[in-house]
KEKE-3310 file (N, C-alpha, C; in steps of 0.2 Angstrom, whole numbers, plus 5000, padded with zeros to 4 digits):
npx = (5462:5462:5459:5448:5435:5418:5415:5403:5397:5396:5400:5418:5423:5422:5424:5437:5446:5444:5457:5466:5475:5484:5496:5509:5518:5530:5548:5558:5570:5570:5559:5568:5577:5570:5569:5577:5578:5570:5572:5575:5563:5555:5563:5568:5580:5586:5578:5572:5557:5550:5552:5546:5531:5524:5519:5515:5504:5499:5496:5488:5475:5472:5467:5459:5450:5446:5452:5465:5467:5475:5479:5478:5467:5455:5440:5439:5443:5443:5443:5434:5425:5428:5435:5452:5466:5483:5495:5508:5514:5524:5530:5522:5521:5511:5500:5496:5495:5484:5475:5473:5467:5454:5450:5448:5456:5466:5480:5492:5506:5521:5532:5531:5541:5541:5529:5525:5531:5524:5513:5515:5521:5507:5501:5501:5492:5474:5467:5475:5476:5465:5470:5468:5482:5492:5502:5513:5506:5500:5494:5491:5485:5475:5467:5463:5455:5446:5439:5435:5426:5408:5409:5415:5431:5432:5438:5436:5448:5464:5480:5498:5512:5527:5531:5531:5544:5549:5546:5541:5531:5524:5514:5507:5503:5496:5487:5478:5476:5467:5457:5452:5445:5432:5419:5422:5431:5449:5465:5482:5497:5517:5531:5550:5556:5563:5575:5589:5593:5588:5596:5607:5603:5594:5602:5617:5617:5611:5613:5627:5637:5632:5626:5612:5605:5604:5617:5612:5598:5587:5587:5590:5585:5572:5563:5550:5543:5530:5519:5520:5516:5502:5498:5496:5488:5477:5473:5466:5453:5454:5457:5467:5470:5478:5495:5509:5526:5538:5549:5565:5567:5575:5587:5596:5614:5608:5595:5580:5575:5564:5551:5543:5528:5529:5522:5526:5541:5543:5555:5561:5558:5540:5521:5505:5488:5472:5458:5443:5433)
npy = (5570:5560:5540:5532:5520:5523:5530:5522:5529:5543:5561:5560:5569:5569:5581:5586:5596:5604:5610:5604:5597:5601:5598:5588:5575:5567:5562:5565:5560:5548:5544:5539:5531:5520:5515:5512:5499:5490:5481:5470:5467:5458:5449:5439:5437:5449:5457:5461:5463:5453:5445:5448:5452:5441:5440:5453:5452:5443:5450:5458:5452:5443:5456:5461:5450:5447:5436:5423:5412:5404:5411:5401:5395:5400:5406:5403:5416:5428:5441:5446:5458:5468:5484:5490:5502:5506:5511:5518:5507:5503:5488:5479:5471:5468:5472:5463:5450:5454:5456:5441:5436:5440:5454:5472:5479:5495:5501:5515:5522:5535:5531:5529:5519:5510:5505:5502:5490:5481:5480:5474:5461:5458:5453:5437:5431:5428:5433:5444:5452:5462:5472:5489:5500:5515:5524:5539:5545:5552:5551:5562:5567:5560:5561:5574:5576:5566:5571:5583:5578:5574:5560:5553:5542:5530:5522:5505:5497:5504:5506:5508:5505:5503:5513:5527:5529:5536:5547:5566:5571:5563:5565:5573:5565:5555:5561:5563:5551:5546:5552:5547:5536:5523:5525:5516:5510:5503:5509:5503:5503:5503:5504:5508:5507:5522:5521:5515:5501:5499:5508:5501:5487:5487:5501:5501:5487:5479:5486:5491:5482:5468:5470:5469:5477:5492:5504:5518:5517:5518:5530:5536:5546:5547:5536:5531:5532:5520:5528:5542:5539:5537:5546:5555:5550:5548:5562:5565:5556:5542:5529:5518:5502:5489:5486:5478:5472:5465:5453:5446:5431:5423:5427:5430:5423:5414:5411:5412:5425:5424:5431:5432:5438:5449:5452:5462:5466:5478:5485:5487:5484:5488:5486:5495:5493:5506:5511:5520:5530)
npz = (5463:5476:5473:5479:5491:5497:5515:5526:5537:5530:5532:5538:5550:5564:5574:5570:5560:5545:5542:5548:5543:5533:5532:5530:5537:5530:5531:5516:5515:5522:5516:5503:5508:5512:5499:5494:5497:5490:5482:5492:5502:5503:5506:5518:5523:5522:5528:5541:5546:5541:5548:5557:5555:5558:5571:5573:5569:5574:5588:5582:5579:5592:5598:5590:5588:5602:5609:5612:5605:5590:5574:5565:5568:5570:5561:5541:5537:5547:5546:5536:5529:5536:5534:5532:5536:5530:5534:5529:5519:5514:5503:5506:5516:5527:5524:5515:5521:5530:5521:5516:5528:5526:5524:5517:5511:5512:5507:5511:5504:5506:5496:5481:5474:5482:5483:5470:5472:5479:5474:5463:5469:5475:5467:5466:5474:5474:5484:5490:5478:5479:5486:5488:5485:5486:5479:5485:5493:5507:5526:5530:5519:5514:5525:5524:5513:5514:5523:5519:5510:5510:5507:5513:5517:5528:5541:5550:5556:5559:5553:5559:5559:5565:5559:5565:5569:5557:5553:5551:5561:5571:5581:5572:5561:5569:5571:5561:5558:5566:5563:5553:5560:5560:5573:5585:5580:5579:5581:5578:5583:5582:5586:5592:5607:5618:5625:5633:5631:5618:5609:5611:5608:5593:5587:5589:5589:5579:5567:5567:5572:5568:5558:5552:5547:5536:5541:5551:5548:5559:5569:5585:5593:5588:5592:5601:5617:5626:5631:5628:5615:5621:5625:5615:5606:5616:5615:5603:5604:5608:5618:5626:5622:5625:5627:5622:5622:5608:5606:5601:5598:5592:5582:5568:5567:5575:5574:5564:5564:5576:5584:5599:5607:5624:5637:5646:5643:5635:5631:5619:5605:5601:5604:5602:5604:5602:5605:5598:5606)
capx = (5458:5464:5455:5444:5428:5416:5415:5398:5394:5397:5408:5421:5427:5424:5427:5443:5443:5444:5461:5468:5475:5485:5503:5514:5525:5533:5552:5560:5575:5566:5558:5574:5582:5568:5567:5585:5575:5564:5574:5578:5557:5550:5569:5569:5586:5588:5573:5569:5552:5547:5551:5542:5528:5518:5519:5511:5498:5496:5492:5480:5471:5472:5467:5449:5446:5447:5455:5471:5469:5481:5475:5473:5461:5451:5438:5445:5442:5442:5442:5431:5421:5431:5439:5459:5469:5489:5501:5517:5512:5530:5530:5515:5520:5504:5493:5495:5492:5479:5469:5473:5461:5449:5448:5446:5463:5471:5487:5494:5515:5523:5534:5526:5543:5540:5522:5525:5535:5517:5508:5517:5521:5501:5497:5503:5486:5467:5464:5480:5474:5461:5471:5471:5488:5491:5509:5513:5500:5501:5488:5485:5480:5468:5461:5460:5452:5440:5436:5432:5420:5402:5406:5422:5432:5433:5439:5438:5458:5472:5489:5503:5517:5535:5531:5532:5552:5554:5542:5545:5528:5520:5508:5502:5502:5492:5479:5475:5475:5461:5450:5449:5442:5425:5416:5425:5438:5456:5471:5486:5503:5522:5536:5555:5556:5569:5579:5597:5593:5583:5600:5613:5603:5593:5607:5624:5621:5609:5616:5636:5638:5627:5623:5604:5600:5610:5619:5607:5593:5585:5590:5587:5580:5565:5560:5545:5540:5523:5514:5521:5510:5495:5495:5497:5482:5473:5469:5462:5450:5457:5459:5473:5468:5484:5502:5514:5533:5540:5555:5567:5570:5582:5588:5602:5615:5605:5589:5578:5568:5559:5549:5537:5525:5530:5515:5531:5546:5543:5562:5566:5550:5533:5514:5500:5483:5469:5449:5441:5431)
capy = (5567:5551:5536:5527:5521:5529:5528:5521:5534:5552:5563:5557:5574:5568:5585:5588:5605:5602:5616:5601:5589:5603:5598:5583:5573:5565:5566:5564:5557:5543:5541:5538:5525:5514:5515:5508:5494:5490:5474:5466:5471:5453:5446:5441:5438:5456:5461:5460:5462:5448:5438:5450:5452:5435:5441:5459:5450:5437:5455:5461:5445:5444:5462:5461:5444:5446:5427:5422:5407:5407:5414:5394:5389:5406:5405:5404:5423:5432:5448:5445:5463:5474:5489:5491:5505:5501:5518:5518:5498:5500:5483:5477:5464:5470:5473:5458:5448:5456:5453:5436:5435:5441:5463:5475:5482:5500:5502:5520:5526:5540:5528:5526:5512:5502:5505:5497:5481:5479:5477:5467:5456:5456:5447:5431:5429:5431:5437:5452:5457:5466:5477:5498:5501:5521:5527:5543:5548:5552:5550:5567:5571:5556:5562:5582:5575:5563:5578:5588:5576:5571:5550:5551:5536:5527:5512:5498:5499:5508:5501:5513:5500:5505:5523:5533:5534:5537:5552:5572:5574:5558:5567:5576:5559:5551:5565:5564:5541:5545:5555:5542:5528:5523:5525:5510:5508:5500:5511:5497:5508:5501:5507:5507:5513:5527:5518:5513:5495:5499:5509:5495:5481:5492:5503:5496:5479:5477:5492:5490:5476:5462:5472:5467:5483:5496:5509:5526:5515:5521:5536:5534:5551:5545:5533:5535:5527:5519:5532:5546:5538:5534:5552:5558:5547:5551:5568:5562:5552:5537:5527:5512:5494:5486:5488:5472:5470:5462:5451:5442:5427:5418:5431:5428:5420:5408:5407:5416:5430:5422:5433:5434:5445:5449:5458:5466:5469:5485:5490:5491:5484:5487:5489:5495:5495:5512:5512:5526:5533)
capz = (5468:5477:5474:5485:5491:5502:5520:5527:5540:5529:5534:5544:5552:5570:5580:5566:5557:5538:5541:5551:5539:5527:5532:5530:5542:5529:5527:5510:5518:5527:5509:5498:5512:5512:5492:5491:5500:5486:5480:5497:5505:5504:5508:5526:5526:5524:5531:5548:5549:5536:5555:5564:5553:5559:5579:5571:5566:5581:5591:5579:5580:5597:5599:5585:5590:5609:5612:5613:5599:5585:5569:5560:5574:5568:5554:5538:5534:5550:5546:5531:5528:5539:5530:5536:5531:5532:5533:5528:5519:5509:5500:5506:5521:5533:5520:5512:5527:5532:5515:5517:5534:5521:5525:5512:5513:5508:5507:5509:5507:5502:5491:5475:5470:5487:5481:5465:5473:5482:5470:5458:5475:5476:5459:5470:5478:5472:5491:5489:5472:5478:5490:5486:5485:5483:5481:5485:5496:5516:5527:5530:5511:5514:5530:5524:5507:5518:5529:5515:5506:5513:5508:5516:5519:5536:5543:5555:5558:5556:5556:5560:5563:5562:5555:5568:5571:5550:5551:5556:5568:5572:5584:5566:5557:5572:5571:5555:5556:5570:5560:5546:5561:5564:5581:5592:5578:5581:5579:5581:5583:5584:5587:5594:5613:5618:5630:5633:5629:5611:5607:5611:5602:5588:5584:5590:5587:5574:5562:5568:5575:5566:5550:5549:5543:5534:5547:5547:5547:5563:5573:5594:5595:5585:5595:5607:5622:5622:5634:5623:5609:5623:5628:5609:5603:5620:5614:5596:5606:5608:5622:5625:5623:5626:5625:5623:5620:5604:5608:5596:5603:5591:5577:5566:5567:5578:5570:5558:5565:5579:5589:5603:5612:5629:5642:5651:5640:5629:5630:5612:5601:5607:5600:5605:5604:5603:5602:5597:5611)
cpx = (5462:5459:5454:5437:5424:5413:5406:5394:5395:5402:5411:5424:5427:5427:5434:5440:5446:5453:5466:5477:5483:5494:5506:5519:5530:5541:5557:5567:5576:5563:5564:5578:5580:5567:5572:5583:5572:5566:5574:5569:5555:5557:5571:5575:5589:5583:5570:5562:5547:5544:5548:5533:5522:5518:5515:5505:5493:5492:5487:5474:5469:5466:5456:5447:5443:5447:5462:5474:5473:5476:5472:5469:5453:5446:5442:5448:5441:5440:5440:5425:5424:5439:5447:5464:5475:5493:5507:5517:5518:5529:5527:5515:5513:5501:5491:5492:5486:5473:5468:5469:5455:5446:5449:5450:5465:5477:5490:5503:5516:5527:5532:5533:5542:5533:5521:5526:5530:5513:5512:5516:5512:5498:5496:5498:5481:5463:5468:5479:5471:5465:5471:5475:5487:5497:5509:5510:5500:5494:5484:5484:5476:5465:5460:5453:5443:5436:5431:5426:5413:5404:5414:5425:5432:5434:5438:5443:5462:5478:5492:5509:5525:5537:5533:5539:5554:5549:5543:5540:5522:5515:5505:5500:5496:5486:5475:5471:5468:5455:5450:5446:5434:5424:5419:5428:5445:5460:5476:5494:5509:5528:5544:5556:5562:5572:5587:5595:5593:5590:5606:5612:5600:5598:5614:5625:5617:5611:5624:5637:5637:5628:5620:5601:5605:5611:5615:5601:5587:5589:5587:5585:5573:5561:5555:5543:5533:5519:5515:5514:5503:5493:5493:5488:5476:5469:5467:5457:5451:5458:5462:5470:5471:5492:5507:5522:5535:5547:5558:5571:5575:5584:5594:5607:5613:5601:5586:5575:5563:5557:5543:5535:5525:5525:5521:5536:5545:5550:5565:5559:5546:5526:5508:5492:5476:5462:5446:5436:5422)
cpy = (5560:5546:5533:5527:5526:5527:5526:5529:5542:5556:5564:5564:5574:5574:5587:5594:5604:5606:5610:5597:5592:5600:5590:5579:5568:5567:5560:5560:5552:5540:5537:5533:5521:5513:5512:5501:5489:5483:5469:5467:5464:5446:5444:5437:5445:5460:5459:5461:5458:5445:5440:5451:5446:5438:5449:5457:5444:5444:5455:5455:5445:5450:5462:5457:5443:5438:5429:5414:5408:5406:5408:5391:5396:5403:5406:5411:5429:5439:5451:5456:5469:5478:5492:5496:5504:5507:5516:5509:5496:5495:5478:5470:5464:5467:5466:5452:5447:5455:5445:5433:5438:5452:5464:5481:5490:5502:5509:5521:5529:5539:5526:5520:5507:5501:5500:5489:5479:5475:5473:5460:5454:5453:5440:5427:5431:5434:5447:5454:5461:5471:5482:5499:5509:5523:5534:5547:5546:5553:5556:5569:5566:5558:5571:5579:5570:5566:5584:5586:5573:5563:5550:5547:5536:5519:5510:5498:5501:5504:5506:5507:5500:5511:5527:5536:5536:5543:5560:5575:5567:5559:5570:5568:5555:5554:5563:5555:5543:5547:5551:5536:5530:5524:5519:5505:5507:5504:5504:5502:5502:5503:5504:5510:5515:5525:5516:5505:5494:5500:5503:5489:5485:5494:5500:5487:5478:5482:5490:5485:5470:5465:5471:5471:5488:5501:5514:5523:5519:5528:5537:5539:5551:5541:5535:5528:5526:5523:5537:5546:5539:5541:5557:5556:5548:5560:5570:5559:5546:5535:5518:5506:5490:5489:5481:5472:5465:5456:5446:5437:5423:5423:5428:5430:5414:5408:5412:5420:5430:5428:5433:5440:5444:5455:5462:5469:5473:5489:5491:5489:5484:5488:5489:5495:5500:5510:5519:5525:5534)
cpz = (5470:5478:5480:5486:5497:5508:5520:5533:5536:5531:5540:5549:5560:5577:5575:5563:5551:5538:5543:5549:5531:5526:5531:5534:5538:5528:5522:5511:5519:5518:5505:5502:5511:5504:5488:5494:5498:5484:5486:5504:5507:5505:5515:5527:5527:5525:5536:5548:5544:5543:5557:5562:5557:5568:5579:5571:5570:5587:5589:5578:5587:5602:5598:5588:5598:5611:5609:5610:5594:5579:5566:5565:5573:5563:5549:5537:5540:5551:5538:5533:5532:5534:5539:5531:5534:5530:5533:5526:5517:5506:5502:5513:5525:5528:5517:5516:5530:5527:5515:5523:5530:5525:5520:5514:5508:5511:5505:5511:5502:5497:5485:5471:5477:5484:5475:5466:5476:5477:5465:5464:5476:5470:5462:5471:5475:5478:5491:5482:5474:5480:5485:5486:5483:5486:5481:5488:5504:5517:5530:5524:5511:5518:5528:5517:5511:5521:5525:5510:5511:5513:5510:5519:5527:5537:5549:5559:5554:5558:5555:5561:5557:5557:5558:5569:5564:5551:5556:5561:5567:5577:5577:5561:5564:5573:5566:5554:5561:5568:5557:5551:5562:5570:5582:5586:5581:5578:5582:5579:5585:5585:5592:5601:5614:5621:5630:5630:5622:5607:5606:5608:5594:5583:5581:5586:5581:5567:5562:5567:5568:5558:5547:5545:5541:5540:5545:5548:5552:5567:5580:5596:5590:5588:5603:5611:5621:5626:5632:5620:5613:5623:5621:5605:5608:5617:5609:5598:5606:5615:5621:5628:5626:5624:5626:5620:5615:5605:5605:5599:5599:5582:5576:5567:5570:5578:5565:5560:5569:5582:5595:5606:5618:5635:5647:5649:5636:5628:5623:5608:5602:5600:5604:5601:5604:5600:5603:5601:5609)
residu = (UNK:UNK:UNK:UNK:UNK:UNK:UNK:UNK:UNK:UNK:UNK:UNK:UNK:UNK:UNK:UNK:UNK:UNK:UNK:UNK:UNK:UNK:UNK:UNK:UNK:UNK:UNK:UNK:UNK:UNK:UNK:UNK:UNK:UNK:UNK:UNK:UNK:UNK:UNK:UNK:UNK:UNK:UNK:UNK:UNK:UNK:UNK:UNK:UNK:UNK:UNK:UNK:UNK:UNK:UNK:UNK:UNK:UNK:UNK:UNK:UNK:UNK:UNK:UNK:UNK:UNK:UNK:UNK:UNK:UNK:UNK:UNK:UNK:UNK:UNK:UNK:UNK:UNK:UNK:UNK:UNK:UNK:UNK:UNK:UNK:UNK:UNK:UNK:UNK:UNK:UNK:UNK:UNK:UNK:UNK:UNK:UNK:UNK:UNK:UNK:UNK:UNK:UNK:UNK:UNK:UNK:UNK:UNK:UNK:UNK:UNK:UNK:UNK:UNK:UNK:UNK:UNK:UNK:UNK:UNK:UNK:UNK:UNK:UNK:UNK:UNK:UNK:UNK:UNK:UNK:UNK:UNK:UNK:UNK:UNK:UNK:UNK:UNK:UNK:UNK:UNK:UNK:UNK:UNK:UNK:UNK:UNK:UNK:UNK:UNK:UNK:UNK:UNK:UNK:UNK:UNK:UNK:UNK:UNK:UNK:UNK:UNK:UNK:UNK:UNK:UNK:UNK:UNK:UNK:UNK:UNK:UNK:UNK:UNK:UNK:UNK:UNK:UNK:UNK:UNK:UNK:UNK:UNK:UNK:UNK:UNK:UNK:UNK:UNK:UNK:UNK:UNK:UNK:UNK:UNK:UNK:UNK:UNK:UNK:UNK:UNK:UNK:UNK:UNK:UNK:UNK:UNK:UNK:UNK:UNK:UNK:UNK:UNK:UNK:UNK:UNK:UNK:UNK:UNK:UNK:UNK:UNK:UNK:UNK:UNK:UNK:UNK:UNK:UNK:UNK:UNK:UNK:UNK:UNK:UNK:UNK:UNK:UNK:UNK:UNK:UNK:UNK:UNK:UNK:UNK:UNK:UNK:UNK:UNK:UNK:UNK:UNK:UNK:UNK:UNK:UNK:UNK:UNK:UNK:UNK:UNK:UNK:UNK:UNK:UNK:UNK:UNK:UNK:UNK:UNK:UNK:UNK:UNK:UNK:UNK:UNK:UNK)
# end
């Protein structure tokens, strides 16, 4: 059984068919690259999305809160009582984050040693102690096992963010995150778009070139546009909040990771937003 608590509304099966949920999109290949990762996870010299991590989270703020105040001008604890599941958590950058606004966070990835760097990484804090960390476990053997029990979990929000191009059917993976939401829950999605642009800074410059990231990192046929995902997440019941472009405005050599959120440029990082219907 996988551990966890139990949804408030019952069983979450929302129109899904207990049969739904039996397959897997993880691939083991994608697991073993990011697991060589495990030293270098909370290193944002050698991990890009340390920088990008606070501009994820200036959305999802954004997003919950409906303003457009920066998170210290928030209560202290804004997302005090709200349950947030966090797929593909690796070494816990969201997750942790996000317990720190005060939610009631689990953390699921198919890695059970990024999984350990989480949680050691979360002793740090008496806010990121609580989080669920659960290695080894995808989100559909959570959403078939929730489907199949009466007090099935549910949440508030789901985070999908920067999973979608490491996995083999990110339409199966988005099925299954939609049946774990509550009625007029937040899915929060990211991803790499397909584009000549994403290719030549992504790939070329940031894997050759630069060598931000190990070469192999990404693959440019993995990458999905954001209407891909809207129409993907469209037929789970979902519809699209927003969609804004990620943009690295001063990356190294000439600064540390800065990025902003752009309402226009989606050419190579982007996130979106989805509310259950």
């Amino acid at each position: 059984m996988i551990k966890g608590g139990c949804g408030v509304l019952g069983r979450t099966t929302y129109g899904f068919s207990r049969s739904s949920f039996a397959t897997s999109s993880v691939s083991a290949a994608e697991v073993a690259k990011f697991d060589a990762w495990r030293e270098a996870w909370w290193d944002a010299r050698r991990n890009p999305l340390v920088g990008m991590n606070p501009v994820r989270i200036r959305f999802l703020m954004e997003t919950l809160l409906q303003e457009e105040e920066e998170v210290s001008d928030q209560p202290p604890l804004p997302l005090e009582e709200r349950k947030v599941l966090d797929v593909g958590c690796g070494g816990g950058l969201l997750s942790e984050s996000l317990a720190r606004l005060g939610a009631r966070v689990t953390g699921l990835d198919p890695s059970r040693e990024l999984v350990d760097v989480a949680r050691q990484h979360a002793q740090h804090h008496p806010l990121t102690r609580t989080i669920d960390y659960r290695g080894g476990v995808t989100v559909e053997e959570l959403a078939k096992e929730s489907n199949d029990d009466d007090d099935g979990e549910s949440f508030d929000v789901i985070c999908v963010l920067d999973v979608l191009e490491h996995v083999t059917d990110g339409d199966s993976l988005l099925r299954a995150a939609a049946s774990l939401l509550k009625p007029d829950g937040i899915l929060f999605v990211s991803s790499l778009n397909r584009t000549i642009k994403s290719y030549l800074l992504a790939i070329l410059g940031a894997e050759y070139v630069m060598g931000y990231v190990p070469v192999g990192t990404h693959e440019w046929a993995q990458f999905l546009p954001p209407d891909k995902v809207a129409t993907w997440v469209k037929r789970h019941g979902l519809a699209q909040v927003q969609v804004k472009g990620m943009v690295a405005t001063a990356p190294p050599p000439i600064g540390n990771w800065n990025w902003k959120l752009d309402p226009v440029d989606t050419q190579v990082n982007w996130i979106g937003a989805y509310r259950r219907r």
